[in-house]
N, C-alpha and C positions, 0 to 999 in steps of 0.2 A: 411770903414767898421764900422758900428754901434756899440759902446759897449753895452751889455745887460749883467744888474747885473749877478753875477755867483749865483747858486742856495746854500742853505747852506745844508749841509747832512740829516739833518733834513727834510727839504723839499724834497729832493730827496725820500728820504723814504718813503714818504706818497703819491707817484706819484706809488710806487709800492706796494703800501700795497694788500696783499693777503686777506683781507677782502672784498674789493671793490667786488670782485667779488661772494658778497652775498650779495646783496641788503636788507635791511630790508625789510618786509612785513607792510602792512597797521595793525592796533590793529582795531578788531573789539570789538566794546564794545556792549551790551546790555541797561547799563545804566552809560551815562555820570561821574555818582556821584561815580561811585565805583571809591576806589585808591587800588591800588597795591604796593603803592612807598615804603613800609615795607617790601616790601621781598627783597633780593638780586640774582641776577641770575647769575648762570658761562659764563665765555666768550663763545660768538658766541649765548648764547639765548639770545630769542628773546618774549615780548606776544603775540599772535595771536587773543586768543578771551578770551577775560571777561566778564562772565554773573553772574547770582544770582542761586543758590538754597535754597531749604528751609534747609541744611546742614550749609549751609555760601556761601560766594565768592569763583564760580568754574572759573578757569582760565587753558588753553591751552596754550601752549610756543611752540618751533617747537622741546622741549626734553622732554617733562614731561608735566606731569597734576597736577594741585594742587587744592585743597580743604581748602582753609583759612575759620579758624574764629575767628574774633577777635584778629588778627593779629601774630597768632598758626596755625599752620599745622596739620592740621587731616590728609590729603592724602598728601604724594609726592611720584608719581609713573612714573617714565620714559616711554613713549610711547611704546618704544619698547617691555615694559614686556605687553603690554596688547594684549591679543590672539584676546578679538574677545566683542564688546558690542550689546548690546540688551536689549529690553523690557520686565519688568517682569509685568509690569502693564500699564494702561496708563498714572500713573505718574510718574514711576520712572525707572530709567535704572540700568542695570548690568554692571560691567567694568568686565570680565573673565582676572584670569592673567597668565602667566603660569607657574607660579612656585607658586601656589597651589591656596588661595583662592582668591574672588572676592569683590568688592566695591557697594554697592548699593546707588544711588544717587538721590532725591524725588524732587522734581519739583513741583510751584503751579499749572503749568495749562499742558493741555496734548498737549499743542500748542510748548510749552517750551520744553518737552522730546522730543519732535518727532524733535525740532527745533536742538536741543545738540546730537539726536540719528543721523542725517545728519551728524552732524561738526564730532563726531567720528569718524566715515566710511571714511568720507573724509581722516580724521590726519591718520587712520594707514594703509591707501593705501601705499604701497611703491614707490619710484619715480621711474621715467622711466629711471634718469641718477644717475648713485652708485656715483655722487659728490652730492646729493639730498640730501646722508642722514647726520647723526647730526654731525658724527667724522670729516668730512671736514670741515664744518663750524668752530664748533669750534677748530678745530688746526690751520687753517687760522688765527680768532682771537684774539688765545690764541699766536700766531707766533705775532703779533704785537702787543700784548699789552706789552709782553715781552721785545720786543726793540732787536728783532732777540737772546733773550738769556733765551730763557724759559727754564725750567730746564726739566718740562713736555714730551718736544719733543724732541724722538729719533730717529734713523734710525732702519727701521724696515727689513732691512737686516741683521737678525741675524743668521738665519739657519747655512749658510755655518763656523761663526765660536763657533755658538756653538758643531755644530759636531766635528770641529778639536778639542775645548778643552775638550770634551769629548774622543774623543780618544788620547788625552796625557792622561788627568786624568786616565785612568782607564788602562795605562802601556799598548795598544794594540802594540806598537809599540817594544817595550823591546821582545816580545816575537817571532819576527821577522815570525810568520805564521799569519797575520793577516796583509791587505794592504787599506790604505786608498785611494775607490778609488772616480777617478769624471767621473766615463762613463755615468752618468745621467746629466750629462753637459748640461745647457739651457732643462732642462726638455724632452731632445732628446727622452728616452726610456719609463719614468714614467711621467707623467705630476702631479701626487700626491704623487712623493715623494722627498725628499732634495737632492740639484745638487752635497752632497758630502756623500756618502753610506761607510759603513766597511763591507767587503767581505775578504774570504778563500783569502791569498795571490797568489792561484794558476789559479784563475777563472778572465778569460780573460775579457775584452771589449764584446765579440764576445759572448761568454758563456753567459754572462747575457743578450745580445739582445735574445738570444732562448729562453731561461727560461723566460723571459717575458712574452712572447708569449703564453707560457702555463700555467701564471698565470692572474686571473681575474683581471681585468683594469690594466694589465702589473704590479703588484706591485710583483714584485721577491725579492725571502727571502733577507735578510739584516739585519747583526748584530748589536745590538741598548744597548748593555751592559755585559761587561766580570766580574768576578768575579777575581777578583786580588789572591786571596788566593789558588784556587783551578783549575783557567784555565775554568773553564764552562761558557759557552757562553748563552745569550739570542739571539733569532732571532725571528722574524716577517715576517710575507708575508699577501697573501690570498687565496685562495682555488685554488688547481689545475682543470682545462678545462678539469675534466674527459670525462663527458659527458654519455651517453647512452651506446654508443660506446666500453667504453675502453679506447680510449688516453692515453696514456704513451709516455713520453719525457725524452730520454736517458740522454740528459746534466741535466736538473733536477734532477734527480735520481744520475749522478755523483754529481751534488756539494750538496745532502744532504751527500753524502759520504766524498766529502772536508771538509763537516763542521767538520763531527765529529774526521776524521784524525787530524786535526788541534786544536782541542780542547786536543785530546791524544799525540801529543807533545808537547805542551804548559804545559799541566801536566803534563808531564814527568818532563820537564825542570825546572818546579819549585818544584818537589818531588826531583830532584838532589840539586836542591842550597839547599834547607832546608836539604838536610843529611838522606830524609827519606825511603831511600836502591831503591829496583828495583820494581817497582809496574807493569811490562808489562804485566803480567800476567792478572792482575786487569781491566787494562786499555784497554787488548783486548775483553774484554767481556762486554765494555760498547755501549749504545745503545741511539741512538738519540731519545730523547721523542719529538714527535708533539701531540701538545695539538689543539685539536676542539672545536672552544669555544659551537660550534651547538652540537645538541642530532643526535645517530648515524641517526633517520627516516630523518631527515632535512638536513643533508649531502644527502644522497640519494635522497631525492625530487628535491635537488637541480642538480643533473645528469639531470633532465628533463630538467634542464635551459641551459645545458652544463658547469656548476661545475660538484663539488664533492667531494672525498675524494682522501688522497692517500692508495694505495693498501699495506698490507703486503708482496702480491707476489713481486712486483716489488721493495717496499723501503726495503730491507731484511733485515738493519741494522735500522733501524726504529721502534720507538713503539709507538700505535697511542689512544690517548686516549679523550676523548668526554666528554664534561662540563655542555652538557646539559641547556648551559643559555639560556632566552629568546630571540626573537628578537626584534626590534627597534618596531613591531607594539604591541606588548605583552605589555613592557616596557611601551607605550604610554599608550595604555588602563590601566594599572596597576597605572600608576601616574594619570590621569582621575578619576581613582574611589577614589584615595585619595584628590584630589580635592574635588571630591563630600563628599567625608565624613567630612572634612574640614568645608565645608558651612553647614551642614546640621546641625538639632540638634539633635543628638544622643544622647542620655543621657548616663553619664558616666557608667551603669554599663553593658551599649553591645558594648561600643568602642572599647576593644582590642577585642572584636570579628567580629566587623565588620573593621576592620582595618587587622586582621589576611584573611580577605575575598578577600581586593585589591590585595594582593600576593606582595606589595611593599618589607615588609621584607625580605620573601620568597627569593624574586629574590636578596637580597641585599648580604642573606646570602649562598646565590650560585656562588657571583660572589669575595665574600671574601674567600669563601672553595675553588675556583679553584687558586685562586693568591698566597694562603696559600701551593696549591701543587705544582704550579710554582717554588715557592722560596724554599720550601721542597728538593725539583729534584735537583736546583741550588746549593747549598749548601753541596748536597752529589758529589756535581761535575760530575754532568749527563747536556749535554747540550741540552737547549728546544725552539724547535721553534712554535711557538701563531700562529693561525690565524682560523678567522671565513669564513664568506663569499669572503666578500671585505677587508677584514683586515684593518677598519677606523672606528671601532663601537666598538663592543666586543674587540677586539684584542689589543686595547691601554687603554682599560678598566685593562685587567689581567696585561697586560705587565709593566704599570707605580705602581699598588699596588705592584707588588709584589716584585721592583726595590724599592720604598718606603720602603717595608717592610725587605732588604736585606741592603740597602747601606745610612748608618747615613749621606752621606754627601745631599741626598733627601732629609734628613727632616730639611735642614734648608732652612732659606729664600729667597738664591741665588740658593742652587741646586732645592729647589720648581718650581723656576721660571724655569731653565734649565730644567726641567722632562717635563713641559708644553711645554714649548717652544720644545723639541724634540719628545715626543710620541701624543704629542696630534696636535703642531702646524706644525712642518716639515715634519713629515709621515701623513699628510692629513685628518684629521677628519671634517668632512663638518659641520663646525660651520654655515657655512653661510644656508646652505640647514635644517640642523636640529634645526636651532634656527628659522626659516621663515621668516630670511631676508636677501634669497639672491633674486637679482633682476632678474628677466627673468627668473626663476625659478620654481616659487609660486606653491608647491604640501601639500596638509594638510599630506598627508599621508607618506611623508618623514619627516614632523618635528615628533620630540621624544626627549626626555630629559636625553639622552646618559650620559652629561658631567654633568650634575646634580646629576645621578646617582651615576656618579663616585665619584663625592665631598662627597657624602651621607657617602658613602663608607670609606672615606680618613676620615670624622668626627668620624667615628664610631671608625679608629682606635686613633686617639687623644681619645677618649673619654677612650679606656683603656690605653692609654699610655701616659696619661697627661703631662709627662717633658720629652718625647723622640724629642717632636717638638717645635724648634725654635721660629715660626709662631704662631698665635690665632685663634680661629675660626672666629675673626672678619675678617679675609684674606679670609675664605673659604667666608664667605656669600658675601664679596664684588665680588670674581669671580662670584659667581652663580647669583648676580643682571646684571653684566657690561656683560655676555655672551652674553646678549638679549637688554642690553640699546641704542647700535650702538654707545658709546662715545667715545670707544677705536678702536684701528686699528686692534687690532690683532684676534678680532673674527666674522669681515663680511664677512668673505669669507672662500673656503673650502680648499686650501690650496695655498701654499706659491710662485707657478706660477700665481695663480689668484692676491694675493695681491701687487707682485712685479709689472703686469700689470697696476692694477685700481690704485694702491695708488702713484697718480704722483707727489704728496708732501708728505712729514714725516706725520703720523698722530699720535696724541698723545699715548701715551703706559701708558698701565696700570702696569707694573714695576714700573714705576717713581711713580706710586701712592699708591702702593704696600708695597716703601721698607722704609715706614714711623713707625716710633716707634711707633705707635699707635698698630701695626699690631705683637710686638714682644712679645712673651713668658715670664715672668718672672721666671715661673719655668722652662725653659730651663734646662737640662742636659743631655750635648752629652753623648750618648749611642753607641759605636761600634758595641754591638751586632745587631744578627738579634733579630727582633720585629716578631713574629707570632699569628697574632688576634684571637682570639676566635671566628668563627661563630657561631657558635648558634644564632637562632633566639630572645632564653632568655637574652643574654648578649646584643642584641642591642636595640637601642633608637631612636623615632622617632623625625624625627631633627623639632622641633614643631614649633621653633620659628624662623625660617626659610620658612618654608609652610606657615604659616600664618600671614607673610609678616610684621611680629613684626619691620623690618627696611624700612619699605615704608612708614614711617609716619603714620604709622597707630594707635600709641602710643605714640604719639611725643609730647603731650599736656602735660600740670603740672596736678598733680595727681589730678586730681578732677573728681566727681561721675558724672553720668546723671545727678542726680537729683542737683547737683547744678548749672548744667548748664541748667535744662530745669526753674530752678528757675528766671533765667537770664532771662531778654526780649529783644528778638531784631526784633522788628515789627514781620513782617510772616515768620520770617525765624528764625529756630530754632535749634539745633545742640542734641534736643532731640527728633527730628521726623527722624531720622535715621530709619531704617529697623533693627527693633529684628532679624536679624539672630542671630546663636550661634556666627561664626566666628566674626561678625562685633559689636556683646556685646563685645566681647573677645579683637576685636580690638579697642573699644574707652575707654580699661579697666572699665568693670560697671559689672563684676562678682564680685558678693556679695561677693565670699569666698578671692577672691583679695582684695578688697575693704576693707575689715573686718581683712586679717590678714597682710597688711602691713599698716603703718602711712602715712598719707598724709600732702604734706607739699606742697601748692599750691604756694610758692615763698620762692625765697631762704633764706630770714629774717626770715621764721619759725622758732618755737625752737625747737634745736635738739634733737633726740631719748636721751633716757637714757642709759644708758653704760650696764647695763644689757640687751638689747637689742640687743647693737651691740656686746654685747662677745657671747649671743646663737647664730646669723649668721658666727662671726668669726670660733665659736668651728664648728660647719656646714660646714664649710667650711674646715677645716683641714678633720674631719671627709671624707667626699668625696674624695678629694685628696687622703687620704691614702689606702680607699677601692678602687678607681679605680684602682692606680697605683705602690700600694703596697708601704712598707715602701723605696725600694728602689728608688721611684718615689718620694717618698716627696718634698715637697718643696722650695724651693732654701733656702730661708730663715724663717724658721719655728719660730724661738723667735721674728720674729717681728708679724706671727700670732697667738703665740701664748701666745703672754705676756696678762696682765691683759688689758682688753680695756678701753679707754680713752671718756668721751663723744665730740663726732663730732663735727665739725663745720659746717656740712653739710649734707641735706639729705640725707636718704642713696639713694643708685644706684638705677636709673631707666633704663629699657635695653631698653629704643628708644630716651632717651637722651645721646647725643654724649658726656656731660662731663659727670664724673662719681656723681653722685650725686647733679648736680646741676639742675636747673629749665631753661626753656628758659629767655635767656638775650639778650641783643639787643644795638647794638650802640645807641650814641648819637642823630642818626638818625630813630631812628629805625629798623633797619633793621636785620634781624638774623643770625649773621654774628655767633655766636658759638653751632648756632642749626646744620647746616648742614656741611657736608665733603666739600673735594675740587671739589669733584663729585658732589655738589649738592644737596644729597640725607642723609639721617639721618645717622649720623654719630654710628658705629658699636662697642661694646664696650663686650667683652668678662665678664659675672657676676662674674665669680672667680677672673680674674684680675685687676676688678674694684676697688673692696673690697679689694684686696691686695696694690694697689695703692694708697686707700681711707688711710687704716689702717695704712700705710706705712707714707703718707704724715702727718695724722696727729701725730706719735708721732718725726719726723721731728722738725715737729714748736713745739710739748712740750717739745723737747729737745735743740730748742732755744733758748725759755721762761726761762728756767729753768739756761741755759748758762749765761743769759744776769741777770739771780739772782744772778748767784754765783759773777759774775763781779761785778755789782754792791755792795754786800757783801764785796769784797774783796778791792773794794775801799773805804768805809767806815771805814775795819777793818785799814787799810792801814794807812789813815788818822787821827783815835783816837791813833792808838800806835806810830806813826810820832809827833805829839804832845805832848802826855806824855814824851813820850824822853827827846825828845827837854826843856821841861817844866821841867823834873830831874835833866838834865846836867845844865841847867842854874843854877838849885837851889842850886849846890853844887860847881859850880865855885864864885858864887859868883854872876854872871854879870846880867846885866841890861838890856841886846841887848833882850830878850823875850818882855821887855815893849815899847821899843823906837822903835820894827818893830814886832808887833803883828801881822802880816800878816805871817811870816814864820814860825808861832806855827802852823798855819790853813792846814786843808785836803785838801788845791788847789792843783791842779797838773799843770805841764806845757803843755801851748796850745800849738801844733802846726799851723804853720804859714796856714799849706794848709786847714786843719781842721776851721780853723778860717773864710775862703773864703768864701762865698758858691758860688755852681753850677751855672753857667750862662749857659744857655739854649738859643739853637740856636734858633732864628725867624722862624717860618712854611715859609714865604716867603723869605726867606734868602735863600732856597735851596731847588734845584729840584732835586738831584738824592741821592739813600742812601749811609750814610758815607760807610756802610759795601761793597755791591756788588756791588754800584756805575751804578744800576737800576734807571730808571725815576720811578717819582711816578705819580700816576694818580691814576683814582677812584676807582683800584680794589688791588692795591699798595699803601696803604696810611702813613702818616709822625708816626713816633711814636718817642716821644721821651726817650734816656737815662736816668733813674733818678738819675745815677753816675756821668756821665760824659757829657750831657746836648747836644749831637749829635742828629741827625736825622737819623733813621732807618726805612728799611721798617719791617715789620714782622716777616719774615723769619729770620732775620739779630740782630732783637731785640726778638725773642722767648722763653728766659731765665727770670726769677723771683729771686731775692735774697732779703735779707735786704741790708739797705746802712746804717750802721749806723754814718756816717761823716755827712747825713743827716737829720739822726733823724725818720730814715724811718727804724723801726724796724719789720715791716710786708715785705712779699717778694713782692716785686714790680717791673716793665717791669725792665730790661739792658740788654746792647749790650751782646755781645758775651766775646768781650774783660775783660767788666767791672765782665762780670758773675766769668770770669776765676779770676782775683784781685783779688775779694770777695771771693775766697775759695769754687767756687758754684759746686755740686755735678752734673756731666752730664748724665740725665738721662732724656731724657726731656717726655718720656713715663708718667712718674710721672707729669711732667708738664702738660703738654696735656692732663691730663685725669681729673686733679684740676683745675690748673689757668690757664686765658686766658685773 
C-alpha cells in the first residue's frame, strides 16, 4: 500500500471552504486606467463594473453602488435600497430609493447613460435561486475568513426560544391559567406563525385547528404579552371569515370567552397576594376590547372578500372598537408623495404645507393614538386583542408600540431585539414581499414601507423620551437601511417557515452588528413607568435625515462647498456638474445657509473652533434635552455638559461621518478603513451623542494634562525640599558626606529595573494568529501592535487607547485589552469609537 502525505487541517479546510461555491465574476471595466484599489470592500463583495461619470468613478459590486471621487465617497448605496432607475435626460440617470429620496448621475455621452441604464436593470433583477442573493455570499465568506469562528454568524433559529423566554419573563407560568402550547408544530396549522404560541390553559390542540379555519390565513388569536402587575393580557390574530353570509364559529366565540375568564383569575389571584380585598364584583363586568386596526366601511368591504368583523350579537362579552388606519396601499402612496416632496424644490415657506398634503404625519399620528389606547385599556387591566385584516401589517404595527410603550424592559437593547425578533419576525410580517425581494413573488403593489413606518413611529417616541431608551437612533436608521440591503438573514423572507427552509447555512444577523457600543444611549435611565407619547401631529418631527438618505454617503465628503470643488480640475469629469435638485444640493452639503453657519474644516489638522463656539452648541444641546424630556429626563451626566467648554481638538461633528468629528482618514494603504461600518455603508452617529462623546473625551485628556502637571510639580517640589533637608542636617551635624557624595543632595529618584527596559516588540512575521483570540490574520484581520506590552493583536483584541507612560507615550495610543486594564483605562469604548481609531 502507497504512503500518501496526510493532509494538514489547514488544508483540509480550504478543500471545504463554503466560498468556493461563489465563483468570482469577471470586473468589467470601462477604462483600463481606473483603480479602485482605495476603497475596501466587506467579505463576499466583489467589483463587477467600473466606468466613469462626469460625478467621478461609478462602480457596481454585487452589494452596493458607489460613486467615488477623489478617493471620497459621494454615493454608497446598497442595491437593495434602489426601487427602480431611469432617464431623466439623455444624459443622465435617476437611481429611485426607497426610503425617500433619489441620486442623479450625468454621463458625457448618451451612449454611456443608455450603456449604465442596461447594467442597472440588469443588477436589480432578482435571481431566480434565493442563494443569488448578497446574505449567502457573504456569510459563506465571512464563515471563512473567520476560521469557522466569526462572531457575525448566528443560528437563526431563534423564535422557538425567544418565545419560551418570553413566557418566563413575563411570570405566564406562575399564574397557572395560561399554557405554553406547540400545536403549531412544524407549522402544521399556521405556516406564519411561531411553532411555540401562549393560549387560555383550557383550549385544546383541537380547538385551535377550528378557530383557524375561521381566521384569515389560519392565524388564530394568540397571546404575545401579560402585564405582570394587573393580569391583562395582549393578543393578536386576523380578521374572522365572516363573509356575506353571516359565519359564526362557536369555538371562536368560546375561546374569546377563555381569554377573558383567564385574564379575571389571574387578577384575582394577584388582587389576593397583594392584600387588595375582593374585587369580583369589578372583574365580572369587565369586557374584552378588540381593536380594528381597519375603519368600520373596510371591515365590511372586506365581507365581500369573505372577512370581516366580529359581531356584538355573537361576541356578548366583547367590545369592538375601529382605529381607522390606513392600508398598506394608502401608506405606500402617502410615503411616494413624500419622496416626491423630498426631490422637489419646494421652497421653505409651502413645505409643512405640502408635507401636511402627503398625510405621512397624519397616518403616523393615528397609528401612535391607537397604540396609546392599546396600552391605556392594558394598564386599567382590561385584556385586548389587535388585528387588521391579515394581522402581519397594522397588527404588529399597534401591538409592539404599545408593548414598547408599557414594558421598560422593550426599551432596551436586548429586549428591542426580542420585540422584533417576536411581533415582527415569528408572527410573520412579509419582509420579504413588502420590502420586493422576495423571489418568485415580484408584485409592485404589495411592497409598502410597513416597518419603516413603524421605526418612524418608535423615533418619534425617543424623541419625546430621550433617556427612557437604552439604544440611539443610529440603531433605528441601520434597521431601516439593512430591511432592504439583503446583507442580513433575518429580513428576506416573510416568515420563519420560509427562512428555516431557504437558509441552509447560518446567515449573518444583524444582532451581532447591532449590539455594538456605537449603538448605546448615554443618557440612558431605566424608567419602569409606562411612556405615553403625545400624538398630536404638532409634537411630531419629520425624521429628515433619514428620508434624505444623510447615511448613504450622500454627505460623507470633508466639509467642502461646490465651489471648491468645481474649482478643482479633473479633465471632463467634474463633481460640480451634479444635477441642482434641492435634495441632491442638500446632499453634497452646498446650502448656503449650512455652508455659512457651520466651520469647515477640510482635514483634520485644521484649527479648531473657539470655545465660544462649542459652549453655544453644548448649551443647545442641554437646552433640547431638557425641553424634550423634561427635567426628569435630563442627562446622565449633566456637569460634564455643562461645565465651561474647552477648545477641541477636533472638528466639530459631522452626521455622515462615522467618527464623531473627524475627516475621512485612510490607512497606510489607502483605503477607508474608518469612513465605513462593518456593513460597509457610512457609519451612523446620533448628533446629541456625538457632542457628548466629543465633549466628554475632551475634558478626559485636559484632565490628564493637567494630572501629569501636578505629578510632575510634585516631583520637582519633592526634590528641592529632599535637598534642602538633606543640605540643613549636614550643616548642623557637622559632616562632610553632602560634598564627597553630591549625588544624594540631588532630585533623582530611583529607577525601576522594568521602567528602565524598553518594549520589545514582536516581528509582524514572527506570528500569524492574534495574542488575544488566537484568530489567523489575513487582509481583512490585520497585525496591530501593543504599545505596552509589544504583542500582536488583531483589532478587535487591541480596540482600547490609553497613555503608556513607562514609554513616554503620554498621548492615548492602541493596547491590548489586558494592558488597557494595567493602565487604569476607563471601559467605555463608545467614547473610543466615536474619537480614536
Amino acid at each position: 500500500m502507497t504512503n500518501c502525505p496526510s493532509l494538514s487541517v489547514d488544508a483540509a479546510v480550504d478543500v471545504i471552504r463554503r466560498s468556493e461555491a461563489f465563483p468570482a465574476k469577471e470586473v468589467v471595466k470601462d477604462d483600463e486606467s481606473i483603480s479602485v484599489d482605495f476603497f475596501r470592500l466587506i467579505d463576499g463583495e466583489a467589483w463587477e463594473l467600473i466606468g466613469r461619470s462626469k460625478n467621478g468613478t461609478l462602480a457596481i459590486t454585487n452589494y452596493r453602488v458607489l460613486l467615488l471621487f477623489r478617493s471620497e465617497i459621494v454615493v454608497n448605496l446598497p442595491l437593495g435600497l434602489i426601487e427602480a432607475v431611469a432617464s431623466v435626460d439623455p444624459y443622465s440617470l435617476l437611481l429611485s430609493c426607497k426610503h425617500a429620496t433619489g441620486v442623479t448621475i450625468r454621463f458625457d455621452s448618451r451612449e454611456a447613460a443608455d450603456r449604465w441604464l442596461h447594467r442597472f436593470n440588469c443588477k436589480l433583477k432578482l435571481p431566480n435561486d434565493p442563494k443569488g442573493l448578497f446574505a449567502f455570499r457573504h456569510a459563506a465568506f465571512e464563515h471563512d475568513a473567520m476560521s469557522l469562528q466569526s462572531p457575525h454568524i448566528v443560528n437563526e433559529d431563534v423564535e422557538d426560544p425567544v418565545m419560551i423566554l418570553e413566557f418566563d419573563r413575563m411570570d405566564f407560568a406562575r399564574s397557572k391559567v395560561w399554557a405554553r402550547s406547540n400545536v403549531n408544530r412544524n407549522y402544521s396549522i399556521c405556516k406564519s406563525y411561531p411553532e411555540i404560541v401562549i393560549l387560555p390553559a383550557g383550549i385544546g390542540d383541537g380547538d385551535v385547528a377550528k378557530i383557524a379555519t375561521f381566521r384569515s390565513s389560519e392565524r388564530f388569536p394568540s397571546v404575545v404579552w401579560r402585564n405582570k402587575h394587573n393580569g391583562a393580557v395582549l393578543a393578536r390574530s386576523s380578521q374572522p371569515l365572516v363573509g356575506l353570509l353571516g359565519w359564526r364559529n362557536s369555538t371562536d366565540e368560546h375561546f374569546m370567552l377563555a381569554l377573558l375568564e383567564a385574564c379575571t383569575r389571574d387578577r384575582r389571584r394577584l388582587f389576593k397576594e397583594k392584600g387588595s380585598g375582593n374585587a369580583t364584583g369589578e372583574l365580572s363586568r369587565q369586557q374584552l376590547l378588540v381593536v380594528d386596526a381597519r375603519s368600520y366601511p373596510a371591515a365590511l368591504a372586506n365581507r365581500a372578500k369573505g372577512g370581516g368583523c366580529e359581531s356584538k350579537e355573537y361576541y356578548t362579552n366583547c367590545e369592538i372598537q375601529f382605529m381607522n388606519l390606513p392600508n398598506i396601499h394608502s401608506v405606500r402612496k402617502s410615503f411616494k408623495a413624500v419622496c416626491g416632496l423630498l426631490n422637489s424644490s419646494v421652497d421653505n415657506a409651502s413645505f409643512l404645507s405640502a408635507l401636511e398634503s402627503t398625510l405621512w404625519m397624519n397616518y403616523l399620528s393615528l397609528l401612535l393614538e391607537s397604540a396609546c389606547q392599546v396600552a391605556n385599556v392594558l394598564q386599567n387591566g382590561r385584556p385586548v386583542l389587535v388585528h387588521c385584516s391579515d394581522g402581519w401589517d397594522r397588527t404588529p404595527q399597534i401591538t409592539s408600540l404599545a408593548q414598547l410603550m408599557l414594558d421598560p424592559f422593550y426599551r432596551t437593547r436586548k429586549g428591542f431585539q426580542i420585540l422584533i425578533q417576536k411581533e415582527w419576525l415569528a408572527y410573520g410580517h412579509r419582509f420579504g414581499t413588502r420590502c420586493g425581494h422576495r423571489i418568485g413573488t415580484e408584485n409592485p403593489s404589495q411592497i409598502s414601507p410597513v416597518f419603516l413606518q413603524w421605526l418612524d413611529c418608535v423615533h418619534q417616541l425617543m424623541l419625546q423620551y430621550p433617556s427612557d431608551f437604552e439604544f440611539s437612533e443610529a440603531l433605528l436608521v441601520k434597521l431601516g437601511l439593512h430591511v432592504y440591503s439583503c446583507l442580513f438573514g433575518e429580513f428576506l423572507w416573510d416568515n420563519d417557515r420560509e427562512r428555516k427552509r431557504e437558509s441552509t447555512q447560518p446567515l449573518s444577523s444583524i444582532w451581532t452588528f447591532l449590539a455594538k457600543k456605537q449603538f448605546y444611549n448615554p443618557f440612558y435611565m431605566r424608567n419602569d413607568s409606562a411612556i405615553l407619547v403625545d400624538p398630536c401631529v404638532g409634537r411630531l418631527r419629520l425624521w429628515i435625515d433619514f428620508y434624505r438618505n444623510t447615511y448613504c454617503g450622500f454627505n460623507c465628503r470633508p466639509a467642502k462647498t461646490v465651489s471648491q470643488f468645481e474649482s478643482s480640475s479633473l479633465g471632463d469629469r467634474n463633481v460640480g456638474q451634479l444635477v441642482r435638485s434641492k435634495s441632491e444640493t442638500d446632499m453634497m452639503m452646498t446650502h448656503s445657509a449650512r455652508d455659512e453657519s457651520k466651520p469647515k474644516f477640510p482635514n483634520p489638522s485644521a484649527v479648531a473652533p473657539s470655545a465660544p463656539q462649542l459652549t453655544a452648541s453644548i448649551g443647545s444641546v442641554v437646552s433640547v434635552v431638557k425641553w424634550i424630556g423634561g427635567y426628569r429626563n435630563a442627562v446622565r451626566a449633566p456637569s460634564v455638559l455643562e461645565e465651561p467648554a474647552v477648545a477641541p481638538t477636533a472638528p466639530p461633528y459631522n452626521p455622515a461621518l462615522h467618527s464623531f468629528g473627524e475627516s475621512l482618514s485612510t490607512t497606510p494603504n489607502g483605503s477607508l478603513l474608518h469612513h465605513c461600518d462593518y456593513d460597509g455603508l457610512v457609519r451612523v452617529v446620533d448628533p446629541l451623542v456625538s457632542i457628548f462623546f466629543s465633549k466628554s473625551k475632551n475634558l478626559e485628556r485636559e484632565n490628564g494634562r493637567l494630572r501629569r502637571e501636578i505629578e510632575r510639580l510634585q516631583r520637582e517640589v519633592n526634590g528641592v525640599n529632599g535637598g534642602y533637608s538633606r543640605a540643613y542636617d549636614d550643616q548642623d551635624s557637622g559632616s562632610t558626606e553632602s560634598e564627597s557624595s553630591p549625588i544624594d543632595s540631588s532630585p533623582w529618584e530611583a529607577v525601576d529595573k522594568d521602567e528602565a527596559t524598553p518594549t520589545r516588540w514582536v516581528p509582524d512575521h514572527a506570528q500569524t494568529r492574534c495574542s488575544g483570540c488566537h484568530a489567523y490574520f489575513w487582509l481583512a484581520k490585520r497585525r496591530h501592535h501593543c504599545r505596552s506590552c509589544g504583542k500582536l493583536f488583531c483589532h478587535y483584541c487591541s480596540d482600547h487607547y490609553h497613555p503608556v507612560p513607562s514609554e513616554q507615550l503620554y498621548e492615548p495610543v492602541r493596547v491590548c485589552k489586558v494592558c488597557y486594564d494595567k493602565l487604569g483605562g476607563y471601559h467605555d469604548e463608545s467614547v473610543k469609537n466615536g474619537v480614536e481609531h
